[in-house]
C-alpha positions as MATLAB code, in Angstrom:
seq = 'XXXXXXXXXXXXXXXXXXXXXXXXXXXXXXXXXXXXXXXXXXXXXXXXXXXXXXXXXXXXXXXXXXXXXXXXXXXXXXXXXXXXXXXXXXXXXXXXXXXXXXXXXXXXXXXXXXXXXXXXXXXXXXXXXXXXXXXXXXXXXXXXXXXXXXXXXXXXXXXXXXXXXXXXXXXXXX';
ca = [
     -66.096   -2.855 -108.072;
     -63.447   -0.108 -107.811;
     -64.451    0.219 -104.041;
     -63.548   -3.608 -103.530;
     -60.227   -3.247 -105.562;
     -59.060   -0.011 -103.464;
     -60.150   -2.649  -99.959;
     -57.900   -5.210 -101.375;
     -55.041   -3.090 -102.171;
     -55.358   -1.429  -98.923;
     -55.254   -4.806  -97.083;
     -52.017   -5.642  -99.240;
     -50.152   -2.824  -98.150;
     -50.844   -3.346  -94.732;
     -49.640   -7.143  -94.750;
     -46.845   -5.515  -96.929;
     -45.874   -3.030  -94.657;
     -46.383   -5.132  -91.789;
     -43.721   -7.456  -93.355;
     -41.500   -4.504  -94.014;
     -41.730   -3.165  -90.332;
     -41.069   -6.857  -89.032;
     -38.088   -8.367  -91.071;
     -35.622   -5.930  -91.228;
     -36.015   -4.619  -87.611;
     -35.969   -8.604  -86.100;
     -33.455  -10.170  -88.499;
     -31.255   -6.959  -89.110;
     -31.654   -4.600  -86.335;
     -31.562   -7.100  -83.551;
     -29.373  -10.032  -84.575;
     -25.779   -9.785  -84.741;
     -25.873  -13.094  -87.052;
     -27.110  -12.754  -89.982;
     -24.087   -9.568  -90.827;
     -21.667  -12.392  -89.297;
     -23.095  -14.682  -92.082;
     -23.666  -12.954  -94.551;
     -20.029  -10.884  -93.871;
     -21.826   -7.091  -94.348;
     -20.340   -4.400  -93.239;
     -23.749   -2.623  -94.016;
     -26.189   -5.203  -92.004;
     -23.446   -4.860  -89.177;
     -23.490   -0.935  -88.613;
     -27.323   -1.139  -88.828;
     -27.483   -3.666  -85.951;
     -24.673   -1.719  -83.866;
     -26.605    1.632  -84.645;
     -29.923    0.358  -83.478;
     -29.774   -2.825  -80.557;
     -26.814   -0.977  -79.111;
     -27.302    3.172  -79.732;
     -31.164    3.441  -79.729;
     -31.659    0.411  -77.398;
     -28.710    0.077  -75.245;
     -27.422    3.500  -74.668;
     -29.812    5.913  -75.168;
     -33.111    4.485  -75.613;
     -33.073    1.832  -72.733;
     -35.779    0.266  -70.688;
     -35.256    2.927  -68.008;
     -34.125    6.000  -70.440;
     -36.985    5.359  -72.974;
     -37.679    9.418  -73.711;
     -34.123   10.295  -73.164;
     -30.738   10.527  -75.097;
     -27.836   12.423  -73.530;
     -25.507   12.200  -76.384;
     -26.675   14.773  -79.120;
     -24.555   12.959  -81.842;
     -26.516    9.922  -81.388;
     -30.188   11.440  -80.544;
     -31.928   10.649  -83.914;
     -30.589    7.171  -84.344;
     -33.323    5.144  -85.521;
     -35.472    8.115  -85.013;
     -36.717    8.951  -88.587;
     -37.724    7.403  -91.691;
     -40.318    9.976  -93.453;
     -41.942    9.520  -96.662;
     -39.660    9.850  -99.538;
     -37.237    7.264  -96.974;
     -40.037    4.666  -97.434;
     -40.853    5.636 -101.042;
     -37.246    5.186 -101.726;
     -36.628    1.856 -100.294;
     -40.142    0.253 -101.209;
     -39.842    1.493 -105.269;
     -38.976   -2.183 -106.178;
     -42.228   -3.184 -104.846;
     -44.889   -0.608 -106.105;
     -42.938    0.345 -109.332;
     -43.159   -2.699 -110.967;
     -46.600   -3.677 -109.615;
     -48.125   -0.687 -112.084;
     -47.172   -2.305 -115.249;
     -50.066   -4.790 -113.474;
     -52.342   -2.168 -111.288;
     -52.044    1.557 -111.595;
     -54.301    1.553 -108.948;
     -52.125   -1.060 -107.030;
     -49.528    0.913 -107.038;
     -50.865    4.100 -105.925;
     -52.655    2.456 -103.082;
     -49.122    0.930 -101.981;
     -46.542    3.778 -102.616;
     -49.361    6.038 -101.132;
     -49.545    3.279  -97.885;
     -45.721    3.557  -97.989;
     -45.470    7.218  -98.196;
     -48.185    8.010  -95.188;
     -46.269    4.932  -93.235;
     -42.929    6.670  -93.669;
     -44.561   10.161  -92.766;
     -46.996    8.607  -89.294;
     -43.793    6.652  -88.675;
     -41.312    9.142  -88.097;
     -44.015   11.877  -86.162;
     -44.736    8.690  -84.129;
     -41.233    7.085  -83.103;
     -40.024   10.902  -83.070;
     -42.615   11.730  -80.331;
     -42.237    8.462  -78.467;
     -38.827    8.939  -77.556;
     -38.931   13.025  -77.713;
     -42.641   13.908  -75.925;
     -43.699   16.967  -77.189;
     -47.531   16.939  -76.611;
     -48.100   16.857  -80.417;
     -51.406   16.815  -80.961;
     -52.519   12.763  -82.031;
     -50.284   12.042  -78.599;
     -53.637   12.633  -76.988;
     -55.390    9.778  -79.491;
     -56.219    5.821  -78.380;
     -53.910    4.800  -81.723;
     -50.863    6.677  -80.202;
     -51.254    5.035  -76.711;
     -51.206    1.718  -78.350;
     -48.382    2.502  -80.239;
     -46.287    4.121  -77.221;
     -47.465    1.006  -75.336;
     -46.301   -1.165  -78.008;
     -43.300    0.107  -78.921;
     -42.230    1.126  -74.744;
     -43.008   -3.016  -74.209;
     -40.451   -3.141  -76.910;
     -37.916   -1.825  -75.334;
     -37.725   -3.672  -72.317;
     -37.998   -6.688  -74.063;
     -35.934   -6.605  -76.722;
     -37.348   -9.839  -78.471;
     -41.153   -9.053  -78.458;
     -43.074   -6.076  -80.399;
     -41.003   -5.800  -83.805;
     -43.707   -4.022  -85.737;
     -44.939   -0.742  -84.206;
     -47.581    0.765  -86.964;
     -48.639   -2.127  -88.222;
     -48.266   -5.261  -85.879;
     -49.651   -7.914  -87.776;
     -46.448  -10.078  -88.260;
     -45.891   -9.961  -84.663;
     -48.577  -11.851  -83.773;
     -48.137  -13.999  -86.661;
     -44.867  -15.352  -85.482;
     -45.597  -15.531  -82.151;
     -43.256  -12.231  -81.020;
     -46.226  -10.210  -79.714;
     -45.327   -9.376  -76.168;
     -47.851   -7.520  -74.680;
     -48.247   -4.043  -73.956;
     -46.139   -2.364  -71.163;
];
C-alpha cells in the first residue's frame, strides 16, 4: 500500500511541476500582456529579463551557449533547490496537515527539480562536459530546450514537458 501511495505522489509532483515549469515561463516570461493587465512592475521585469536578456540578447537562436555581457550571463540561468522549495512552500506545506508523506514526496520532487534544473539549464547554455551531458535524458533536454529557443512559442517545460503537449505547444526537437 505505501508503495502505491509514494507512485501516486510521485505522479502528482510531476503533473505539479510540470504545471509550475509551464505557466509562469508561457504566461509570464514570454507575454508582455498579462504585466500590461495586470499593471506589475514585478511580472514586467521578469518578462524583460527573460524573452529579451536570455532570449533576445544573449541566449538567441544563433548564440544559444553564449553570453558576451558578464552582467547579464546568469539571467534565467539558476533556480536550485531551496529557490524551488521557497516558491512551492504554499503547495507542500499545507498538503502535510493531509499527507506527511505527500508532502515529502512533493517538496522532495521540488527540491531535486530546483537542484537537476539549474545543473541542466546551467550546462545548456555554459557546456562544460559535466558528466550526465553524456546521458540520453540530457540530449532530450538540450534538444528540447535549444528547439525552444528558436521558436520562442513551442517547448515551455524543459524537465518535465507534460503540459506542453497538453496544450498543444510541443514543438519538436531541434
Amino acid at each position: 500500500m505505501l508503495a502505491l501511495e509514494l507512485i501516486a505522489w510521485l505522479l502528482a509532483a510531476y503533473v505539479v511541476t510540470s504545471a509550475f515549469e509551464y505557466f509562469p515561463h508561457r504566461w509570464v516570461m514570454h507575454s508582455r500582456q498579462l504585466a500590461r493587465r495586470v499593471g506589475s512592475a514585478r511580472l514586467a521585469e521578469e518578462f524583460e529579463s527573460h524573452a529579451t536578456l536570455h532570449h533576445g540578447r544573449f541566449f538567441g537562436p544563433r548564440s544559444f551557449t553564449t553570453c558576451a555581457d558578464p552582467a547579464a550571463r546568469y539571467v534565467s540561468i539558476d533556480t536550485g533547490a531551496l529557490y524551488m522549495l521557497g516558491k512551492t512552500w504554499w503547495v507542500w506545506l499545507p498538503l502535510a496537515a493531509v499527507s506527511l508523506i505527500g508532502a515529502g514526496v512533493l517538496a522532495a520532487f521540488f527540491a531535486a527539480h530546483g537542484a537537476l534544473w539549474t545543473a541542466v539549464h546551467r550546462e545548456m547554455h555554459y557546456p562544460s562536459g559535466r558528466w550526465f551531458a553524456r546521458s540520453s535524458a540530457y540530449r532530450f533536454w538540450h534538444r528540447y530546450h535549444e528547439t525552444h529557443h528558436d521558436r520562442h512559442g513551442t517547448n515551455f517545460n524543459v524537465l518535465c514537458p507534460g503540459f506542453d503537449h497538453l496544450f498543444g505547444t510541443y514543438g519538436g526537437l531541434a
